[in-house]
PAMAR-461615 format. One record per residue (C-alpha): x, y, z; residue number from 0; residue in one letter. Coordinates in steps of 0.05 Angstrom, whole numbers, padded with zeros to 5 digits, m for minus. Example, Ala and Ser with C-alpha at 12.3 -4.5 7.8 and 13.67 -1.06 7.14 Angstrom:
NODE     c1     c2     c3  nr rest
NODE  00246 m00090  00156   0    A
NODE  00273 m00021  00143   1    S
REM end
This chain:
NODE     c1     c2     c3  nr rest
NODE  00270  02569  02227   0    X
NODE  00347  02551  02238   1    X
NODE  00340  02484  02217   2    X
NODE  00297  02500  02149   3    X
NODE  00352  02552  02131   4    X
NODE  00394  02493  02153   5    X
NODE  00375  02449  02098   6    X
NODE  00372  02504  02040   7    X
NODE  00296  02515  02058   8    X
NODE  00251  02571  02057   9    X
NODE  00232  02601  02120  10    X
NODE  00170  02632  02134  11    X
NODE  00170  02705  02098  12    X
NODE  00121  02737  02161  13    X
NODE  00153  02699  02220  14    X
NODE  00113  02756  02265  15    X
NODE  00046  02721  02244  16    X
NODE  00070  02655  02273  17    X
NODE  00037  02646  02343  18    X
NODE  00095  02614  02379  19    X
NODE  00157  02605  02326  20    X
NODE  00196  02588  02390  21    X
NODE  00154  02534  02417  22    X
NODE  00210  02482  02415  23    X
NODE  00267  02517  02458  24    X
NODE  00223  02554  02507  25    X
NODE  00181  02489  02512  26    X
NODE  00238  02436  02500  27    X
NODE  00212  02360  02494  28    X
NODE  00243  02293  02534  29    X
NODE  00304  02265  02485  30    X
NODE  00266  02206  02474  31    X
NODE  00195  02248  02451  32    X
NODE  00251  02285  02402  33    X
NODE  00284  02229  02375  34    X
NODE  00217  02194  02355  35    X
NODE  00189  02257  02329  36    X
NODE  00251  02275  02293  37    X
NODE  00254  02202  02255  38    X
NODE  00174  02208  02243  39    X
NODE  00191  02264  02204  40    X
NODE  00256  02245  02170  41    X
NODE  00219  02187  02140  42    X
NODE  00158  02224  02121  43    X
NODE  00199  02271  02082  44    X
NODE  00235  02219  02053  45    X
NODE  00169  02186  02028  46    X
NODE  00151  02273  01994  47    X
NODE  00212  02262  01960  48    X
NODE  00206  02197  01929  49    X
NODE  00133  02234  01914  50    X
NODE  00164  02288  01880  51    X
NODE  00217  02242  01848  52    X
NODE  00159  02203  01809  53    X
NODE  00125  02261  01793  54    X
NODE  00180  02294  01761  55    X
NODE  00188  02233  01714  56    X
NODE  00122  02228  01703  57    X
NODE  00127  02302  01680  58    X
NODE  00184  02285  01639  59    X
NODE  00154  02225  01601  60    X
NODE  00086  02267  01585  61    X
NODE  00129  02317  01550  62    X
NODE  00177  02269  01512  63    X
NODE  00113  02226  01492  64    X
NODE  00071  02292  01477  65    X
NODE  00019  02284  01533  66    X
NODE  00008  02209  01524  67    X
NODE  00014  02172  01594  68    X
NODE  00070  02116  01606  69    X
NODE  00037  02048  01638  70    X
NODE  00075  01982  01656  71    X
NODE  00051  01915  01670  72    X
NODE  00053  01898  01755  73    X
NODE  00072  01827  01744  74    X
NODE  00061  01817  01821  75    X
NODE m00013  01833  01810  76    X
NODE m00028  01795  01757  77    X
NODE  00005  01843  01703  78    X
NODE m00050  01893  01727  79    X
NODE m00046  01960  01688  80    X
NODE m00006  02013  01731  81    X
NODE  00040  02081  01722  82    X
NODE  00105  02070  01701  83    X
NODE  00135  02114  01740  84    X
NODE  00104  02079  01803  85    X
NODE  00128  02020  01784  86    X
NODE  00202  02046  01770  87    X
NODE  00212  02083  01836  88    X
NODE  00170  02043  01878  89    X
NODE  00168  01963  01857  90    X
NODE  00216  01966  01795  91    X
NODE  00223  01889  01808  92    X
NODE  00156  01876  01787  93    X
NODE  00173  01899  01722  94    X
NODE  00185  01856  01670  95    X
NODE  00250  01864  01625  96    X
NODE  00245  01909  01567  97    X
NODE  00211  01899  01497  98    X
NODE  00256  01849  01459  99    X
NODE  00242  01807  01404 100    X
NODE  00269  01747  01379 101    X
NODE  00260  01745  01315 102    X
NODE  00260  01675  01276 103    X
NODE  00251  01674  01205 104    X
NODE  00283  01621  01150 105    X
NODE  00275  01658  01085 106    X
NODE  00324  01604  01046 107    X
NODE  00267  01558  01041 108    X
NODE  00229  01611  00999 109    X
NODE  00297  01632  00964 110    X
NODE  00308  01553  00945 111    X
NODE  00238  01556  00916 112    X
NODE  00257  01619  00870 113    X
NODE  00279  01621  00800 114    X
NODE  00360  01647  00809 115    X
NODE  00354  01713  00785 116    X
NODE  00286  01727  00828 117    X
NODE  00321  01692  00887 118    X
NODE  00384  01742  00881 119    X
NODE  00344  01804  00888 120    X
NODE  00320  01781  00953 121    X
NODE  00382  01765  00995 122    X
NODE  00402  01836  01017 123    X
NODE  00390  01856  01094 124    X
NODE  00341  01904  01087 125    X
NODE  00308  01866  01028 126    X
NODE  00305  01804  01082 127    X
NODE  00280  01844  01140 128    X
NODE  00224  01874  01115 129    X
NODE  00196  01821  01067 130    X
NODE  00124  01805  01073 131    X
NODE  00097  01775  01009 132    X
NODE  00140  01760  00938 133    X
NODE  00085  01770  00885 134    X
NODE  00091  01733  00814 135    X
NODE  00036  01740  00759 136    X
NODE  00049  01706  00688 137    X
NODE  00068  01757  00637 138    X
NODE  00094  01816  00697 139    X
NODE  00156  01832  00728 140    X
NODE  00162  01801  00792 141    X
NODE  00164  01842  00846 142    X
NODE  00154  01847  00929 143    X
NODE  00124  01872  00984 144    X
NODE  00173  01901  01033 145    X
NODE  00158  01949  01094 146    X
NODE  00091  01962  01066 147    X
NODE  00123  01979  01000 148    X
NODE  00125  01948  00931 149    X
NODE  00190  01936  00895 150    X
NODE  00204  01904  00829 151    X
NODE  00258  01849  00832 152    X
NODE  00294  01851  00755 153    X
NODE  00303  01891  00705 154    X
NODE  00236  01924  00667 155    X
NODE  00247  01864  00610 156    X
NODE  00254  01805  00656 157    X
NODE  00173  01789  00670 158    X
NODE  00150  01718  00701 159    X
NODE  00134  01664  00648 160    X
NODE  00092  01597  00658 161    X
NODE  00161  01555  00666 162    X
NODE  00171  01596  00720 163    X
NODE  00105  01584  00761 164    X
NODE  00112  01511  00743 165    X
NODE  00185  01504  00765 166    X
NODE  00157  01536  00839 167    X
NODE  00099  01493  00843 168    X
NODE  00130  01431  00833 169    X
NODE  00180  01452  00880 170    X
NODE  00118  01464  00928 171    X
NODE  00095  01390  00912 172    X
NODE  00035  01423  00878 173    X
NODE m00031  01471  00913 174    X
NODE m00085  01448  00956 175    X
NODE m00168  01457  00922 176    X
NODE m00159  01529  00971 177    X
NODE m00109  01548  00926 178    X
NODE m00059  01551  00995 179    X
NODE  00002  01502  01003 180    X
NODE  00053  01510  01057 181    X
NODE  00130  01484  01063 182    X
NODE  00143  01423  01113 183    X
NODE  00176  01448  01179 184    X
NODE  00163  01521  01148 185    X
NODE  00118  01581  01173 186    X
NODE  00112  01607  01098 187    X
NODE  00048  01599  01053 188    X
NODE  00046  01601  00980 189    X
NODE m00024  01618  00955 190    X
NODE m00044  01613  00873 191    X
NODE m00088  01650  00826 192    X
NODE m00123  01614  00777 193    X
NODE m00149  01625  00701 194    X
NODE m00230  01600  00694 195    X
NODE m00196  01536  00664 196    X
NODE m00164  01520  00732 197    X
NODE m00092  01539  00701 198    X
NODE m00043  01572  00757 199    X
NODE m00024  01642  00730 200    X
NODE  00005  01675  00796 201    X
NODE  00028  01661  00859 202    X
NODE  00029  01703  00926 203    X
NODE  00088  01682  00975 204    X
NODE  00082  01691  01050 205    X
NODE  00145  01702  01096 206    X
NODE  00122  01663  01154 207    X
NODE  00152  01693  01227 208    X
NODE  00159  01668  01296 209    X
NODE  00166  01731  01345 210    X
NODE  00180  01716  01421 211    X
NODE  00170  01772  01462 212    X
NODE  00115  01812  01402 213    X
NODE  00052  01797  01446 214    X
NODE  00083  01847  01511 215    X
NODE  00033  01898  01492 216    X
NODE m00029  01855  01519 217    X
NODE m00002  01824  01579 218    X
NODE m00055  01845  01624 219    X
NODE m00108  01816  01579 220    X
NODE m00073  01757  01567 221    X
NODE m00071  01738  01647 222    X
NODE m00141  01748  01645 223    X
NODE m00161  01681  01641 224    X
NODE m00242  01699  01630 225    X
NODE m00228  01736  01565 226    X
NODE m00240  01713  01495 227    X
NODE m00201  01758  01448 228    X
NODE m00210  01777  01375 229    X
NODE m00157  01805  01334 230    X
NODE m00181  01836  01277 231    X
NODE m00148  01861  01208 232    X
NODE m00128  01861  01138 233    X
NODE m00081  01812  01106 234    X
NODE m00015  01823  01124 235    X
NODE m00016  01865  01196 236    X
NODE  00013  01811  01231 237    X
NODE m00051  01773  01262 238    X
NODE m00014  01703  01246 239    X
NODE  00050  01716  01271 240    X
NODE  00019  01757  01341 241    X
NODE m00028  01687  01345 242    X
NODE  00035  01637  01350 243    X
NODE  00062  01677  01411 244    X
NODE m00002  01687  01450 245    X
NODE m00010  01595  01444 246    X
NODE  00066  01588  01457 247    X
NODE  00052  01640  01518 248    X
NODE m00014  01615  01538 249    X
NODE  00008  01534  01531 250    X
NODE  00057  01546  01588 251    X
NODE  00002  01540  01637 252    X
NODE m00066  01506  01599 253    X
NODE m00090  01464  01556 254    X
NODE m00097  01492  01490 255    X
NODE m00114  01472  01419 256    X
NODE m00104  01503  01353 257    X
NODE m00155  01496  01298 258    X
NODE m00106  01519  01246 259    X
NODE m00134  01540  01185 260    X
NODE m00102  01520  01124 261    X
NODE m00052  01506  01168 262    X
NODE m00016  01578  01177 263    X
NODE m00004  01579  01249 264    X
NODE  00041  01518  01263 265    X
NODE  00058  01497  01183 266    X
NODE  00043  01440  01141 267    X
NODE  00085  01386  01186 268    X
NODE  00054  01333  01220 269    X
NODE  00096  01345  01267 270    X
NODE  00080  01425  01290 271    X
NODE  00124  01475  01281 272    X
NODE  00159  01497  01349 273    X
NODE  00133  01559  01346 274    X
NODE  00065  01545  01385 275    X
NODE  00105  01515  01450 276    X
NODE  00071  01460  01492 277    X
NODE  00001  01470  01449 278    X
NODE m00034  01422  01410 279    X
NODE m00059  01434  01334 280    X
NODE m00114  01403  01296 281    X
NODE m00114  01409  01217 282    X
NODE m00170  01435  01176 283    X
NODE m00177  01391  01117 284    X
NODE m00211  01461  01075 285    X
NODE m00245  01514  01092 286    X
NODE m00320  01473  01090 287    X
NODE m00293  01437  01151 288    X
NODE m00266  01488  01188 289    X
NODE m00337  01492  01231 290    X
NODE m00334  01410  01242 291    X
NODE m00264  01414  01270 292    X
NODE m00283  01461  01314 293    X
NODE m00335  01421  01347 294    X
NODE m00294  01367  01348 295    X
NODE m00245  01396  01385 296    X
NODE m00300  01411  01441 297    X
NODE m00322  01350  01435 298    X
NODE m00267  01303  01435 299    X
NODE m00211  01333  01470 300    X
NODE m00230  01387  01524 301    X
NODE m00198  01451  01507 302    X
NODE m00183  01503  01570 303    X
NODE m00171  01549  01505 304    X
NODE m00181  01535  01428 305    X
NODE m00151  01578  01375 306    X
NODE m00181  01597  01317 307    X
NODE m00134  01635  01259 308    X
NODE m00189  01656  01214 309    X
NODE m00261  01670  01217 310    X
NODE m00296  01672  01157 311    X
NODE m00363  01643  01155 312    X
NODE m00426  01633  01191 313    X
NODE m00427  01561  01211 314    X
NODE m00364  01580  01244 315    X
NODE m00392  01636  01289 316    X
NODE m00445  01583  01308 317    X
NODE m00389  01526  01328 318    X
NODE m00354  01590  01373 319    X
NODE m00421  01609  01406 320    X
NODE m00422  01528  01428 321    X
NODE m00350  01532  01453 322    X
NODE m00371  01595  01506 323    X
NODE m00432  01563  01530 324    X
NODE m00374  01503  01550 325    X
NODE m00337  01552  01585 326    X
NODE m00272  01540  01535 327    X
NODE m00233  01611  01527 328    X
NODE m00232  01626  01455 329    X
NODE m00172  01670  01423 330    X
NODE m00185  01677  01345 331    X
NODE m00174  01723  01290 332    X
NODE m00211  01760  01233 333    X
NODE m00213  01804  01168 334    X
NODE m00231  01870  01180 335    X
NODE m00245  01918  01232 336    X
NODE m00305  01927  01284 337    X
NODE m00345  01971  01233 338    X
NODE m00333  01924  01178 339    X
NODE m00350  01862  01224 340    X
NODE m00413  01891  01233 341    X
NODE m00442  01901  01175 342    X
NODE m00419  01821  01153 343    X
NODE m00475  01775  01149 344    X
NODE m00427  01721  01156 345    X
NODE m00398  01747  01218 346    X
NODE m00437  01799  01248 347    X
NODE m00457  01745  01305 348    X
NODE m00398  01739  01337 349    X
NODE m00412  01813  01375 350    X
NODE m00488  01794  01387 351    X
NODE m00516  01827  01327 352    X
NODE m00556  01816  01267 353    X
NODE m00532  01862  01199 354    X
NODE m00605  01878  01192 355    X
NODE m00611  01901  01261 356    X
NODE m00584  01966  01301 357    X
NODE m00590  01938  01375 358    X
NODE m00550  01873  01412 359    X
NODE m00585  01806  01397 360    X
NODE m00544  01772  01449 361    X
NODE m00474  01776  01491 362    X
NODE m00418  01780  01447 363    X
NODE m00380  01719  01441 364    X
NODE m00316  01763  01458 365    X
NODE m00294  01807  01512 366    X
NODE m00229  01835  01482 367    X
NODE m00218  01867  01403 368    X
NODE m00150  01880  01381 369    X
NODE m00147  01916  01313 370    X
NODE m00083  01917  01284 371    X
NODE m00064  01953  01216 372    X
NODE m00011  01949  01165 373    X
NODE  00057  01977  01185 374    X
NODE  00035  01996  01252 375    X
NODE  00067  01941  01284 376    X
NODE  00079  01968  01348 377    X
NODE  00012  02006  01361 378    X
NODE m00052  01962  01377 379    X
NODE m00118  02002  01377 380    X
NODE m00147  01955  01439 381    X
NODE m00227  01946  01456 382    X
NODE m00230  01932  01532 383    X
NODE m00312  01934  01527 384    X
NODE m00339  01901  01469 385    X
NODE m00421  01912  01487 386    X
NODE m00408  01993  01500 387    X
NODE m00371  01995  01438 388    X
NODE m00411  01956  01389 389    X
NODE m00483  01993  01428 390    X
NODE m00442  02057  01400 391    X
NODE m00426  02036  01330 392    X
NODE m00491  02008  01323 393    X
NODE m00520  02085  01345 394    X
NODE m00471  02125  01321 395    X
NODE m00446  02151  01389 396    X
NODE m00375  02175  01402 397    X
NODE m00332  02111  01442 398    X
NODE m00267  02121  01468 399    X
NODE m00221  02064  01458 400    X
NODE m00144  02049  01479 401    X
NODE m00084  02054  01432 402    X
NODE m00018  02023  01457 403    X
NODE  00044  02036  01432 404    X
NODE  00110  02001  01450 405    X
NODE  00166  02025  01471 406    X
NODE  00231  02010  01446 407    X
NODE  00282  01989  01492 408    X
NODE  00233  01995  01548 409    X
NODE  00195  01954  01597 410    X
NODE  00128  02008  01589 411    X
NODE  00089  02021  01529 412    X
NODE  00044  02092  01520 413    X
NODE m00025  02103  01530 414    X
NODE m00075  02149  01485 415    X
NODE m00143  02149  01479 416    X
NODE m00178  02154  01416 417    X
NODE m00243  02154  01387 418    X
NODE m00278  02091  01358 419    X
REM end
């Protein structure tokens, strides 16, 4: 009792109910029995207290986050999914470094392409940082899209005349039978809109990106080499950009191949863009081919992993469904989410399904579904079981599924989970 009151601790309140709370100095033990018992239980409370330490942030981080949990990435163990706050207190090495991204992005290019008033607008900070498309129709004010908003570029009596989509296209060195042309060296895409007489009357400009670091939120599923991965949705989420980290990422230690529709991942070079590291691209001549390439990929060259930007049409689903029977790990991309998907005669075989049916025809071709939205960057809505969540779309059952969402300035990300 002397040596809890000792150390600040609470005695026993009814010390008469203890049955011999003098056993030690009526009964006194050897020095050596003492010593070992006494250092047993030093480090045993040491070990409570490094208990209650990772508890209490644990605690902490539940309230800050509103009840979501805090996970890291054990890199020891394969970046296996585990608490942050056992990671931090415990093996903090084993932690990676916190979310960073590099951020590469040349918008001069697209500037040098621009009409000088038009090109002026654009050259502000926060005009530069959040830029995702530059929109010009013939006969309307030019405007853009930034952070998920539009803004107009020049005055209400300034609007976009056919000198000016000629002057860009020409610049471009003219647009492919897709209507898609990209800039040598250059990430960015410039896609047209045509009159029924084949005339260009708009154009949709792309800021192309290269983020290091923007993949950190799928770590664990990106070590597991057995997993084919589909990231799913609409125009302008960031499906492009996330795809040229995972092949610069994944290149470090296989053999993988693009098949790079209309050329978006790695640009229009011969010579690949950087971006997509040690990896290897093949060119789809249009979209008719796109199927084609992908066998010949298989075929010809082997692939530990092939990479598919865009999935669009049946043929294609058909070349994919090849590839897995060959064992080659597939990483590809889609419009739409898992609903949508679903219901896409085109497409609705890449989960096992048939649009007229409501059961699985067959395994799905992938393991892994990341949907990704618009302006939520940093929060991936992730589909760890593909066949118990498609079985519940397909019979309307509830399906729980994870959302991630980075931390800034922090080697963990939070956890929710959320229905289907």
């Amino acid at each position: 009792m002397q040596m809890l009151q000792n150390i600040d601790l609470l005695t026993h309140p009814y010390p008469e109910y203890l049955d011999q709370p003098n056993l030690v100095t009526s009964q006194p033990l050897n020095e050596d029995a003492t010593i070992k018992l006494l250092l047993q239980a030093y480090q045993e409370s040491e070990l409570d207290f490094t208990y209650y330490e990772a508890s209490q942030k644990r605690l902490a981080n539940a309230i800050a986050s509103n009840g979501s949990r805090t996970l890291g990435f054990d890199q020891i163990n394969n970046y296996k999914l585990t608490s942050y706050e056992v990671l931090t207190t415990w093996r903090p090495q084993s932690l990676g470094p916190p979310n960073s991204f590099h951020i590469h992005e040349d918008i001069s290019e697209i500037l040098a392409l621009l009409p000088e008033d038009i090109a002026k607008a654009l050259t502000t900070p926060s005009m530069i940082s959040g830029l995702v498309d530059i929109v010009l129709d013939r006969g309307r004010r030019p405007c853009a899209w930034v952070f998920g908003t539009r803004q107009f570029l020049v005055k209400s009596d300034r609007i976009v005349t056919p000198e000016d989509i000629s002057y860009i296209v020409e610049k471009v060195g003219g647009i492919g039978n897709d209507n898609r042309a990209s800039l040598e060296y250059q990430l960015h895409r410039i896609s047209a809109i045509r009159n029924r007489n084949g005339d260009i009357t708009g154009l949709t400009i792309r800021v192309g990106r290269y983020i290091e670091g923007n993949v950190s939120l799928i770590a664990d599923i990106l070590a597991a080499h057995e997993k084919n991965i589909l990231f799913l949705g609409e125009p302008g989420c960031g499906k492009t950009t996330i795809m040229r980290e995972v092949v610069r990422q994944l290149a470090n230690k296989r053999d993988v191949y693009i098949v790079d529709t209309s050329n978006e991942i790695a640009g229009g070079s011969d010579i690949p863009h950087p971006c997509i590291g040690l990896s290897r691209r093949l060119m789809v001549p249009s979209l008719e081919q796109q199927a084609a390439i992908i066998m010949e990929c298989v075929e010809n060259h082997s692939p530990a992993v092939m990479v598919i930007d865009e999935i669009g049409r049946s043929n294609e689903v058909e070349a994919l469904r090849i590839c897995k029977e060959r064992d080659v790990r597939m990483i590809a991309s889609a419009r739409g989410n898992l609903h949508e998907i679903l219901k896409n005669k085109q497409l609705s075989g890449l989960f096992g399904t048939s649009s007229l049916s409501s059961e699985l025809c067959s395994e799905p071709m992938f393991q892994v579904i990341v949907e990704l939205y618009r302006g939520q960057y940093d929060a991936w809505r992730i589909i760890l079981d593909t066949v118990q969540s498609v079985n519940a779309v397909l019979t309307n059952k509830d399906c729980q599924v994870q959302v991630r969402r980075r931390l800034k300035d922090s080697n963990g990300f939070l956890l929710d989970m959320q229905s289907l």
